[in-house]
N, C-alpha and C positions, 0 to 999 in steps of 0.2 A: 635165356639170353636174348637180348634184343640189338641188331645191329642199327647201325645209325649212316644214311650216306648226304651227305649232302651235297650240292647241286650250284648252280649261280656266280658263282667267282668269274671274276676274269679281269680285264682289264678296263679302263673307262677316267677318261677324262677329268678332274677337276668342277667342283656343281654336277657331275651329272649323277645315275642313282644305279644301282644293284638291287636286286629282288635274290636272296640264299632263299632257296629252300632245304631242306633236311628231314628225310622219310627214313620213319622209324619201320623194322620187317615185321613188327605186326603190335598190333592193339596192346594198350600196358591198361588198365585198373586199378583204381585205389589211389590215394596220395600219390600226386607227381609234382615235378617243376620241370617245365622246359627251358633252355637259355640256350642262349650264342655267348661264346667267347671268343678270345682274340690274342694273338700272338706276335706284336712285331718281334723282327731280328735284335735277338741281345736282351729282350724284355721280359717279365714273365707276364704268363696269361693274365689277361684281366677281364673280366664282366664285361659284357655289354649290355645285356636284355634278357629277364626271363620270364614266365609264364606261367601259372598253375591251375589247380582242376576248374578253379573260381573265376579266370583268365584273372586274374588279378597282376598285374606286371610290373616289373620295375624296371628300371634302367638307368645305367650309369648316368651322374650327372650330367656330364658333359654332354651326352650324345641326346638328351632329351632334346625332344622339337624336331631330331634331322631322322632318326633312325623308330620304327615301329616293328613290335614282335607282335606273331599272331597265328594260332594254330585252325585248322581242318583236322576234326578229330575223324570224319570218315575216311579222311585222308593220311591218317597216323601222321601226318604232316605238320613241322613248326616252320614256318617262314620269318624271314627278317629283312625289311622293305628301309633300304637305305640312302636318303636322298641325302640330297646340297652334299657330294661328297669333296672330302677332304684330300688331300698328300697321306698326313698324317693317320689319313684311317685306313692305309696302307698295312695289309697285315693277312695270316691265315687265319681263318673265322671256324672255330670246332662248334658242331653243335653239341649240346651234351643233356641227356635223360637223366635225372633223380629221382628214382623209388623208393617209398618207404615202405619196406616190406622186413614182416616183423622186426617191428619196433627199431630196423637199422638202414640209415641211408644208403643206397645203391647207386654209383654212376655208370655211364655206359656214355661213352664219347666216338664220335663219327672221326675220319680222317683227316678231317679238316679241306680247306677251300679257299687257295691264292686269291685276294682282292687286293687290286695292285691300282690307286688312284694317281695316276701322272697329274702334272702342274701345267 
C-alpha cells in the first residue's frame, strides 16, 4: 500500500500561482506515472499532468505554458507548479500514483486538495 497526501491548495487570486505538492509514504520501483487531476463541482475528473520513470510528461492541452509537473524522487514527492491562475481552474486537485506491477495497473489516489482561484 502506498498512501498519498497532498499539500498546497488554498485560496489565491486571479494570475496569481499555487505550488501542490503530494508525498507518497514511501519509495515505489518499477514502471510508474505520476499525475494530478482535477475535479470541479458537477464535472467529472479530468487530467491535468503526469510524470514517469523517464520524467517524460504530458499535460492537458489547455493547461500547457501555465501549469508544470515535477517530481523529487528523494523526496517520494510529485509537485505541480501552477501559474497565470485562472477562475476556471477552480477545482479539488487529487494526486494520483500508477504501478505496473505484474503485468496490471495499480492506482492509489491522495484526498485530494481545495484550489479555489477568485476573479
Amino acid at each position: 500500500q502506498v498512501q498519498l497526501v497532498e499539500s498546497g491548495g488554498g485560496l489565491v487570486q486571479a494570475g496569481g500561482s499555487l505550488r501542490l505538492s503530494c508525498a507518497a509514504s514511501r519509495s515505489t520501483f518499477g514502471i510508474r506515472v505520476l499525475g494530478w487531476y482535477r475535479q470541479a463541482p458537477g464535472t467529472q475528473r479530468e487530467l491535468v499532468a503526469t510524470i514517469n520513470n523517464r520524467r517524460i510528461t504530458t499535460y492537458a492541452d489547455s493547461l500547457k505554458g501555465r501549469f508544470t509537473i515535477s517530481t523529487d524522487n528523494a523526496r517520494n514527492t510529485v509537485y505541480l507548479q501552477m501559474n497565470y491562475l485562472k477562475p476556471e481552474d477552480t477545482a479539488i486537485y487529487y494526486c494520483n500514483l500508477r504501478l505496473l506491477v505484474d503485468s496490471r495497473w495499480i492506482d492509489y489516489w491522495g484526498q485530494g486538495t481545495q484550489v479555489t482561484v477568485s476573479s
